[in-house]
Every structure is written in structure tokens, then in C-alpha cells.
py3Dmol code that shows the C-alpha trace and the ligand (Angstrom):
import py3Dmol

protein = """\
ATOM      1  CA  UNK A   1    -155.627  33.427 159.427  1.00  0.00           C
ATOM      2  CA  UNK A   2    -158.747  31.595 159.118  1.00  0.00           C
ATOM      3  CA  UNK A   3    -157.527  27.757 159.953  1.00  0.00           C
ATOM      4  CA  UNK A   4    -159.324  24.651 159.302  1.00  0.00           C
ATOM      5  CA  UNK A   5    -158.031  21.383 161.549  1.00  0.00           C
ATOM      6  CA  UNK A   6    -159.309  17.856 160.674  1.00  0.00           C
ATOM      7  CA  UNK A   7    -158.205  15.913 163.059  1.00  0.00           C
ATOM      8  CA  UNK A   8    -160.021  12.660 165.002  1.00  0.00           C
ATOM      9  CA  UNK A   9    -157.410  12.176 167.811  1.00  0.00           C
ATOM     10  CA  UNK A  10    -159.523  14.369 170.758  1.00  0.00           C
ATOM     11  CA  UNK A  11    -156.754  15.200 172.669  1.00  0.00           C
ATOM     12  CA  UNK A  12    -154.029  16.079 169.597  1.00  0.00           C
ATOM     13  CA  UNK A  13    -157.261  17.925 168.309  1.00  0.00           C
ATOM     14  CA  UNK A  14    -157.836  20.322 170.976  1.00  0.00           C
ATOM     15  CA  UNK A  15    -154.094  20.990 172.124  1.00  0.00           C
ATOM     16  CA  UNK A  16    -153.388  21.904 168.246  1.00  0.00           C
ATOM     17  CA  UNK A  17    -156.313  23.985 168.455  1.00  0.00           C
ATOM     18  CA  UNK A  18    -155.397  25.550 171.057  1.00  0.00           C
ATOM     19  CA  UNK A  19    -151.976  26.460 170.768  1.00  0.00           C
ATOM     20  CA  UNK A  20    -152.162  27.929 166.887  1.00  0.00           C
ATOM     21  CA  UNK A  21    -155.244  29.610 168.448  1.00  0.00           C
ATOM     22  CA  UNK A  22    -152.781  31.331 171.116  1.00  0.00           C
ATOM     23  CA  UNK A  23    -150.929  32.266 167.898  1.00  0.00           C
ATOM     24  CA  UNK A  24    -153.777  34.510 166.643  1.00  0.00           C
ATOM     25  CA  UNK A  25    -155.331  32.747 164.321  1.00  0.00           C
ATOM     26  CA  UNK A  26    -158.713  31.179 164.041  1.00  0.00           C
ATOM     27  CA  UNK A  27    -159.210  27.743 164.255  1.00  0.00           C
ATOM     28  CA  UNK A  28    -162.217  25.539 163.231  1.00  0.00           C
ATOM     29  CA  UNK A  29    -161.746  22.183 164.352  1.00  0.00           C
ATOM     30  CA  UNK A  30    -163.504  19.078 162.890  1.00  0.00           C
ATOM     31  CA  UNK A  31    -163.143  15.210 163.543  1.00  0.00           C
ATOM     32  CA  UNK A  32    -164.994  14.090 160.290  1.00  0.00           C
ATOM     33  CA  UNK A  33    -164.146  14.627 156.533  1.00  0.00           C
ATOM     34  CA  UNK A  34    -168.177  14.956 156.010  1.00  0.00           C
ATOM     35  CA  UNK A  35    -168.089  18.086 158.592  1.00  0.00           C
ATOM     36  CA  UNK A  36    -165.028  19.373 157.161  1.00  0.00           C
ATOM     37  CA  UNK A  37    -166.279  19.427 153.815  1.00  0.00           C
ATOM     38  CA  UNK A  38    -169.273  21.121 154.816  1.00  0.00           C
ATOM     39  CA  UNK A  39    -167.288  23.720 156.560  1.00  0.00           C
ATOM     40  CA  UNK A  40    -164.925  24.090 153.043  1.00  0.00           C
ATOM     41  CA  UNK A  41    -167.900  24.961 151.493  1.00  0.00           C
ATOM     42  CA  UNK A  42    -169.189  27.598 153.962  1.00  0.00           C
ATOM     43  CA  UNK A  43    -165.786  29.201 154.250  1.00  0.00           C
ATOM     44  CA  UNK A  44    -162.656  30.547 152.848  1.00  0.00           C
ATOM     45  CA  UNK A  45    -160.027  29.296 154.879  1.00  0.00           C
ATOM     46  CA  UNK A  46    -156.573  30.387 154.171  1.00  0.00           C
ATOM     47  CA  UNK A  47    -154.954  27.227 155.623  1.00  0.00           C
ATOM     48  CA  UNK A  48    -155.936  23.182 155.840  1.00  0.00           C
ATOM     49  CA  UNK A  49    -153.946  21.434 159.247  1.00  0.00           C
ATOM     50  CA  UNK A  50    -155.248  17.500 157.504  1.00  0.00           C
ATOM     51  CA  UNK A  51    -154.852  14.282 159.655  1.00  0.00           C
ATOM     52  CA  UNK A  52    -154.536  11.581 157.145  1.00  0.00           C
ATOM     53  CA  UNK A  53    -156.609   8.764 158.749  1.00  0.00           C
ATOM     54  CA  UNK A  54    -160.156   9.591 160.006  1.00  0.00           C
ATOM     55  CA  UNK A  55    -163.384   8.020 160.959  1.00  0.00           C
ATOM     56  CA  UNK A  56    -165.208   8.309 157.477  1.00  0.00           C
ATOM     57  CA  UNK A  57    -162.347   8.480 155.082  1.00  0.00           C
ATOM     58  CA  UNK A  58    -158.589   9.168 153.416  1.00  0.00           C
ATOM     59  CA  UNK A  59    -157.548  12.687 154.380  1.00  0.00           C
ATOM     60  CA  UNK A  60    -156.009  12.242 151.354  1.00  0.00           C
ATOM     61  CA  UNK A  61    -159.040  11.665 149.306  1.00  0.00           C
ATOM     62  CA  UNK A  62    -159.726  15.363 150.354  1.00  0.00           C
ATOM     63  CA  UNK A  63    -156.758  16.938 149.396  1.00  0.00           C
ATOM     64  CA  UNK A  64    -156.845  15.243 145.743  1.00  0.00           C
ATOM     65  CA  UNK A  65    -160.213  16.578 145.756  1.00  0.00           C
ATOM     66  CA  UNK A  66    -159.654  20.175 146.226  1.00  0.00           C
ATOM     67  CA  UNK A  67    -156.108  19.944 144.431  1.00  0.00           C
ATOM     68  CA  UNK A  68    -158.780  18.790 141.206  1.00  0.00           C
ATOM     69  CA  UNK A  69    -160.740  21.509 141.389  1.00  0.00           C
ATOM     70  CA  UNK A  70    -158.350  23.877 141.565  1.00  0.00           C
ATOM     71  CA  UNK A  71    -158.030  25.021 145.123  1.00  0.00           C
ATOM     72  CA  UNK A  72    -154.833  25.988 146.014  1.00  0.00           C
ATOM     73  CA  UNK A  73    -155.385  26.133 150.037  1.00  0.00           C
ATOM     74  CA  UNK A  74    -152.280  25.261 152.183  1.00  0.00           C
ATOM     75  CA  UNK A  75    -152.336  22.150 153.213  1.00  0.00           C
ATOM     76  CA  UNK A  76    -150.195  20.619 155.687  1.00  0.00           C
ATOM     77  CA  UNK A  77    -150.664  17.170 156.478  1.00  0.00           C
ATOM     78  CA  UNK A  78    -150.439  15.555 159.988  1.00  0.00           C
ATOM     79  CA  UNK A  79    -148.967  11.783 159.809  1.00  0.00           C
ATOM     80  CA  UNK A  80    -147.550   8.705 162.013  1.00  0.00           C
ATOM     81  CA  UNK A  81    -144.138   8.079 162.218  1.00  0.00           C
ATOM     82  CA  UNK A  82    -144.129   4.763 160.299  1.00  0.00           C
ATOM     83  CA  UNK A  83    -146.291   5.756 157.594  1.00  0.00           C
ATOM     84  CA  UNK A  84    -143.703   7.173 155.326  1.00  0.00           C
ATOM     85  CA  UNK A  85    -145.103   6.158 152.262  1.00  0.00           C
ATOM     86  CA  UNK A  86    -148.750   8.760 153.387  1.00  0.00           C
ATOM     87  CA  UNK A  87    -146.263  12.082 153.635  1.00  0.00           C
ATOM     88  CA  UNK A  88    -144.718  10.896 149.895  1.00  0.00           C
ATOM     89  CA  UNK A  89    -148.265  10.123 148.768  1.00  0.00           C
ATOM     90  CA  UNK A  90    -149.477  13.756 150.280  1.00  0.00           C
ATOM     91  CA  UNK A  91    -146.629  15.632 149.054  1.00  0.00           C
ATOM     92  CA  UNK A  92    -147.561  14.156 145.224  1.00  0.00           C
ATOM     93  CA  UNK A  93    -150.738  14.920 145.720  1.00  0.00           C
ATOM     94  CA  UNK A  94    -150.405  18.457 146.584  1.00  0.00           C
ATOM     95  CA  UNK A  95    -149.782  18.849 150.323  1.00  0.00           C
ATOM     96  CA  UNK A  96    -147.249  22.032 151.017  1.00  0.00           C
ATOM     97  CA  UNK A  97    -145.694  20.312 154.037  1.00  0.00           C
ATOM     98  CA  UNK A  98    -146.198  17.655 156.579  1.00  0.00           C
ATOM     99  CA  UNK A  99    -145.539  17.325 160.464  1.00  0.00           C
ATOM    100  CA  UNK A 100    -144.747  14.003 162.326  1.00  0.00           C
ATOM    101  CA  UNK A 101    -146.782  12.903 165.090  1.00  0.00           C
ATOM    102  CA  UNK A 102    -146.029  13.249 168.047  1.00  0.00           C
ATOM    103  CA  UNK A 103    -145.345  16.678 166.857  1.00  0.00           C
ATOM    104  CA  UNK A 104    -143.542  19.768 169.118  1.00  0.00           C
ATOM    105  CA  UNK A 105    -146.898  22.704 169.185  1.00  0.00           C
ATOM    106  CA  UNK A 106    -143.878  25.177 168.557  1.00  0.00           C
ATOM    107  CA  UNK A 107    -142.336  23.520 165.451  1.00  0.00           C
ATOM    108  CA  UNK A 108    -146.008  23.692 164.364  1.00  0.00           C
ATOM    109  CA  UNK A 109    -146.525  27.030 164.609  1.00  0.00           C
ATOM    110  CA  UNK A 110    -143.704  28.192 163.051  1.00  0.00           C
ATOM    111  CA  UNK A 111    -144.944  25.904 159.792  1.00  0.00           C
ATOM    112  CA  UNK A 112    -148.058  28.035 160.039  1.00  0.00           C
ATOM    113  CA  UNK A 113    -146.368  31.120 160.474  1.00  0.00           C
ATOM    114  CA  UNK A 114    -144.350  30.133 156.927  1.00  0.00           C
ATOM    115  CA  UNK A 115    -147.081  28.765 155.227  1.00  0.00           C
ATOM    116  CA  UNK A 116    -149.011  31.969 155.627  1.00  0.00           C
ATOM    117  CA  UNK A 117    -146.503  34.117 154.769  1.00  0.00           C
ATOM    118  CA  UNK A 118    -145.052  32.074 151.589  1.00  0.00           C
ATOM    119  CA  UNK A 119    -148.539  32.627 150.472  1.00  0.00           C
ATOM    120  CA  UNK A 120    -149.239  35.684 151.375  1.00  0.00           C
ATOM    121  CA  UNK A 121    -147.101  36.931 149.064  1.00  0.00           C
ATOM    122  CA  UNK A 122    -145.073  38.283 151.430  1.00  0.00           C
ATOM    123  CA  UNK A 123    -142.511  36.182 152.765  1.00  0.00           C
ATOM    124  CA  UNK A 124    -140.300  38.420 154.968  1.00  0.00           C
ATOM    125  CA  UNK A 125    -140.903  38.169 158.885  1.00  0.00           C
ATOM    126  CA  UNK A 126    -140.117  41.869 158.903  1.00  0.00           C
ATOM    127  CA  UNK A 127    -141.647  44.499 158.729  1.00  0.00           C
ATOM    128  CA  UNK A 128    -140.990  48.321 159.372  1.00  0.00           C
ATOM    129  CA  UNK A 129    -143.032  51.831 159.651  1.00  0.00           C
ATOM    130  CA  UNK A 130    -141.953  54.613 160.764  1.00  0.00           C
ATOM    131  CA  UNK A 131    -140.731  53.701 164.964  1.00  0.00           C
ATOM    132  CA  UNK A 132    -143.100  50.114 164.173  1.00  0.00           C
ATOM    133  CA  UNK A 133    -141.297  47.078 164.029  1.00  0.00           C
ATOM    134  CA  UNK A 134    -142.928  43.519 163.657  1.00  0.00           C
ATOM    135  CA  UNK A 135    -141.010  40.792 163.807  1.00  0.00           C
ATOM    136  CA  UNK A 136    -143.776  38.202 161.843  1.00  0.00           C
ATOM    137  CA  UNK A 137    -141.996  35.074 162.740  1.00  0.00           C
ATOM    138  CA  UNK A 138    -141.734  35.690 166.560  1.00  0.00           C
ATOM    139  CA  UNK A 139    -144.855  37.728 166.811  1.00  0.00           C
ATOM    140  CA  UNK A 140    -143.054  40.192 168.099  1.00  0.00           C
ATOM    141  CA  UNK A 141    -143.834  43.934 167.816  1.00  0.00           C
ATOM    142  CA  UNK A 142    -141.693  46.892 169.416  1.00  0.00           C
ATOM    143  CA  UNK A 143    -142.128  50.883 169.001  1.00  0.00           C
ATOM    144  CA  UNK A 144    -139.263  52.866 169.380  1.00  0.00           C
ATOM    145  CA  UNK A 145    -137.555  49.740 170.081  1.00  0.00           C
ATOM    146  CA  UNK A 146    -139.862  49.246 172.992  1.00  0.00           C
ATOM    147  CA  UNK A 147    -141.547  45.972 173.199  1.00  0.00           C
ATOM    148  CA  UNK A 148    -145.230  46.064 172.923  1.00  0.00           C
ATOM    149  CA  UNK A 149    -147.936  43.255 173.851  1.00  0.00           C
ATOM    150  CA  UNK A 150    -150.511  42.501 171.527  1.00  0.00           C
ATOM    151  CA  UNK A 151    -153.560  40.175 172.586  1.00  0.00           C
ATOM    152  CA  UNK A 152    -154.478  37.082 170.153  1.00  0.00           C
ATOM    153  CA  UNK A 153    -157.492  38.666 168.512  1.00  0.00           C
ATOM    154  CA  UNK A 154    -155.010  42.404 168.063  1.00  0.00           C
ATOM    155  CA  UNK A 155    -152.843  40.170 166.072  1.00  0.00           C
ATOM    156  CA  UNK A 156    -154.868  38.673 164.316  1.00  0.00           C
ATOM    157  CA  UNK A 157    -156.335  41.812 163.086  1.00  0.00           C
ATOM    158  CA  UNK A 158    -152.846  43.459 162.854  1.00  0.00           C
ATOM    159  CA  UNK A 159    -151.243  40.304 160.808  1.00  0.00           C
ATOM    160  CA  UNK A 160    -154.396  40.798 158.260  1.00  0.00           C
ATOM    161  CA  UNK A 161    -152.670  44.116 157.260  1.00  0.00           C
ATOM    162  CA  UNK A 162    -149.384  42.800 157.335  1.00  0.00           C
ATOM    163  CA  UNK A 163    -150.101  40.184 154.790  1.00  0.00           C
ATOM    164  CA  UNK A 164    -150.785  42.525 152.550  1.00  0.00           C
ATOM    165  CA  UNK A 165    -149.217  46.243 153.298  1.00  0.00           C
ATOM    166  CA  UNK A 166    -150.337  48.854 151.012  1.00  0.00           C
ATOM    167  CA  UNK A 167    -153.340  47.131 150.061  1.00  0.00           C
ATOM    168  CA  UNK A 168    -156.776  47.921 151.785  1.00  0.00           C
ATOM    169  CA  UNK A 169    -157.896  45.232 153.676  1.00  0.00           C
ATOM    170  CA  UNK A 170    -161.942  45.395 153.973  1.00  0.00           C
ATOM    171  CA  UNK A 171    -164.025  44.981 157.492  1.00  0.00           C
ATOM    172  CA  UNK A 172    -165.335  41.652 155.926  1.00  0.00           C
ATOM    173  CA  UNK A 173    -162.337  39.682 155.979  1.00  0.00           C
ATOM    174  CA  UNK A 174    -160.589  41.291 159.300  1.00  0.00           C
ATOM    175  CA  UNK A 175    -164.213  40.165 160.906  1.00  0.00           C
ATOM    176  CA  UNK A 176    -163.818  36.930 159.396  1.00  0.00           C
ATOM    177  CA  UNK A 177    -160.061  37.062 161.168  1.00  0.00           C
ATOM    178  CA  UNK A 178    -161.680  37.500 165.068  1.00  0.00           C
ATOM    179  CA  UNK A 179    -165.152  35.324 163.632  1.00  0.00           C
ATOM    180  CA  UNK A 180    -163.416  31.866 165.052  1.00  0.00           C
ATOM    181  CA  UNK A 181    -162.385  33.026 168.760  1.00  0.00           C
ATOM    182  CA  UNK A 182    -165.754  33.302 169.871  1.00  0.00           C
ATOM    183  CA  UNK A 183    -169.529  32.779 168.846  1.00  0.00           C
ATOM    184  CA  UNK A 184    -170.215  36.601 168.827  1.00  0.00           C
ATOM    185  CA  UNK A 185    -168.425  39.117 167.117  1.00  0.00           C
ATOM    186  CA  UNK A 186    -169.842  42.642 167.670  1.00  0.00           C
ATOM    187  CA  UNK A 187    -170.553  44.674 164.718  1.00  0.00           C
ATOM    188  CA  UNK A 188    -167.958  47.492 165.747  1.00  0.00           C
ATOM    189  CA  UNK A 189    -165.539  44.626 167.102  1.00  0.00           C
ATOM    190  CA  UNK A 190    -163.183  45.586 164.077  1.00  0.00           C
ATOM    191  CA  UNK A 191    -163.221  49.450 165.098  1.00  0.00           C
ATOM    192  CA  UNK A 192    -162.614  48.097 168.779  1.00  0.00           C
ATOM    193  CA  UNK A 193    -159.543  46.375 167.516  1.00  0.00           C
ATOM    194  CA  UNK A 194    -157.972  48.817 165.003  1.00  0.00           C
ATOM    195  CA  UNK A 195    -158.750  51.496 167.976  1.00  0.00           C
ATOM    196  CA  UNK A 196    -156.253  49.292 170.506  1.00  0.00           C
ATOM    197  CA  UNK A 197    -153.792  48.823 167.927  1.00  0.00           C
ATOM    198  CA  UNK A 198    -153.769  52.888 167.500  1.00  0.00           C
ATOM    199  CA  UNK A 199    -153.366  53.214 170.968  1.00  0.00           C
ATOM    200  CA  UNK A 200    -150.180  50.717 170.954  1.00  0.00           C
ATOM    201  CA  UNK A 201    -148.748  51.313 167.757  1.00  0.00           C
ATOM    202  CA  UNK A 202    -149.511  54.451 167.489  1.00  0.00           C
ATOM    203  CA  UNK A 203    -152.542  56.840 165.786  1.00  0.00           C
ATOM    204  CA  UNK A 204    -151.116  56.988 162.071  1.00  0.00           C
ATOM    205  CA  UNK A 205    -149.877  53.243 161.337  1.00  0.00           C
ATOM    206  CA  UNK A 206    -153.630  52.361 160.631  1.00  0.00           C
ATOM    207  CA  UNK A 207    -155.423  54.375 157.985  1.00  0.00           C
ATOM    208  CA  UNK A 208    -159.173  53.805 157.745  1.00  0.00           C
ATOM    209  CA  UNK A 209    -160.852  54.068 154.627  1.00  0.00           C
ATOM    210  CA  UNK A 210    -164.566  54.929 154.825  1.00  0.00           C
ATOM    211  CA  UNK A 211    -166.682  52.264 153.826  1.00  0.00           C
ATOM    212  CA  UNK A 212    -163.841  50.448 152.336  1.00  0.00           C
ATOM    213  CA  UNK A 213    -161.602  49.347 154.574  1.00  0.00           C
ATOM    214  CA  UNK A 214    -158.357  49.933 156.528  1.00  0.00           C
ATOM    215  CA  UNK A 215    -154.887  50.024 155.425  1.00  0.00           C
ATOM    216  CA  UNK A 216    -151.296  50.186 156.804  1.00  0.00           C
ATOM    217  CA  UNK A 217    -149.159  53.483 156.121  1.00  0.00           C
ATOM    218  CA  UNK A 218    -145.746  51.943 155.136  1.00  0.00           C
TER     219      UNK A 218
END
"""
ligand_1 = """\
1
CA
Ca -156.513 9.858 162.725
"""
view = py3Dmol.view(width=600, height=400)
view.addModel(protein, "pdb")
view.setStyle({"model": 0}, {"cartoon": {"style": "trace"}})
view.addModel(ligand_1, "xyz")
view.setStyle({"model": 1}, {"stick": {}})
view.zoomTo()
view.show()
């Protein structure tokens, strides 16, 4: 998933960054609700990680604002301990869940992990081809009930397909999936990708559609 992080606190900022980074997704981290708005309007994220106190602003001010024009984003809110009244506030106002500082990185993952698949449309950690199984939840993956390691960026790639098997998923958005884990993404960096994940999972789990896209044979 594309992930945008608005968060002031440096080092909470970088160490959530980092882990839901390790989880494969793609993180875009900003301290100010100015940048981050810039960045909501240069890109489609598919979830919002929202600190609710920050240099120029209400993170809640934000999330009323997309929630009015009709943007539907996952939001999960990041507040203090004491500040019970901000998660009932963020909740009305449209947040999808909230985390307590100080926070365990683990117990946030596995609220990303749910968001994106409650949204996805497709909320079962499991999933099965042929001698493929993915456990979505654990990011686990075994063939023939081997287990199999996949790096961040093959995940991210592979859980791009998962979120939606049987549908074709074009180069576009699995580029836009590796985009955020480094400045340069080469123009065959998806046909890198989809190659390893052949080589792991096997040659016919991956169909690729010319010009189209790629698809998962379930
Ligand atoms: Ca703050």
C-alpha cells in the first residue's frame, strides 16, 4: 500500500516509518499538515497514519476535510493517552481506528494489515492457488507447504494482486506500490519483481497481460 504518515514527533516519525515500511508498504512521511496536503493532492494513497496535534494545525481539521469532500481514505489516528475526548472526536469525524501513544510497532502493523484488507474488499488473511499459500495477516507465504521468503518490495508487489485476485492489476499502480522505497524506480522494475515472484512462487501464479497488466491465476 501506498501510506501517508503525518506525524511531528521525529523520532515516533521515523521508527513508524520504518517498521510499516519493513511491512512492504510505502511510506511518505510528513511533519506538517501544509506538506501533507500537498502530497494528498499529488497522490492516491490508500491509507492516512494522522497525528492529531502538529506544528501548523488540528489533524483533525484534515480528516473533516477530506471526510467533506468525500474521500473515503483510511484513516487511523495517532493520539496521547489522556486525550480521550481527540479519539471520540476522530472516530465522529470519520477516523476508522485509532492507536495510543506510546504505541507497540507490531500492534500497528497488524491495524494496517486490517485496514487494508477491510478495504480492499477482501478481508480474509488467506489465500490459496494451486501449492501457494499466503497467509496475509502474518505475511507469510509457503509452496508446497514450504516456507518461502519474500523481500519488502516482492510483497509489496505480490499483496497488490492479492487485494484484488482475479482482477488485472495494471503496471501503473504496482509501480506506484515500489515508487516510495526509493527515489528511482526502473522502468522494467515491475517485470524485475513479477520475474522473482515466478521464480518463488512458481511460473503460472502470475499471468501477464500485454499492455494491460498482470493478474493472479486463482
Ligand atoms: Ca504531535
Amino acid at each position: 500500500m501506498r501510506v501517508l504518515l503525518i506525524e511531528d514527533e521525529p523520532n515516533l516519525g521515523q521508527a513508524v516509518r520504518e517498521h510499516v515500511a519493513a511491512e512492504g508498504h510505502a511510506v511518505d512521511w510528513f511533519q506538517r499538515l501544509d506538506e501533507a496536503e500537498d502530497a494528498l493532492g499529488a497522490v492516491d494513497y490508500e491509507l492516512i497514519l494522522l497525528d492529531l496535534h502538529l506544528p501548523d494545525g488540528r489533524g483533525l481539521d484534515l480528516l473533516r476535510t477530506l471526510r467533506r469532500r468525500g474521500d473515503a481514505t483510511p484513516v487511523i489516528i495517532l493520539t496521547a493517552r489522556d486525550q480521550i475526548s481527540d479519539r471520540i472526536e476522530g472516530l465522529n469525524a470519520g477516523a476508522d481506528d485509532y492507536l495510543v501513544k506510546p504505541f507497540d510497532l507490531d500492534e500497528l502493523a497488524a491495524r494496517v494489515a486490517a485496514v487494508a484488507r477491510r478495504y480492499a474488499g477482501n478481508p480474509n488473511p488467506l489465500f490459496r492457488a494451486g501449492a501457494v499459500e499466503v497467509d496475509r495477516a502474518n505475511r507469510q507465504v509457503r509452496v508446497a507447504g514450504r516456507e518461502v521468503d519474500l523481500t519488502a518490495r516482492e510483497w509489496a508487489v505480490l499483496e497488490q494482486l492479492l487485494r484484488r485476485p482475479r482482477a488485472v492489476v495494471s503496471k501503473d499502480r504496482l509501480e506506484d506500490a515500489l515508487y516510495a522505497f526509493g527515489a528511482e524506480v526502473a522502468s522494467n522494475a515491475v517485470e524485475v519483481y513479477v520475474s522473482r515472484l515466478r521464480k518463488k512462487l512458481g511460473p503460472d501464479l502470475i499471468r501477464t497481460l500485454r499492455g494491460v497488466g498482470y493478474r493472479l491465476e486463482v
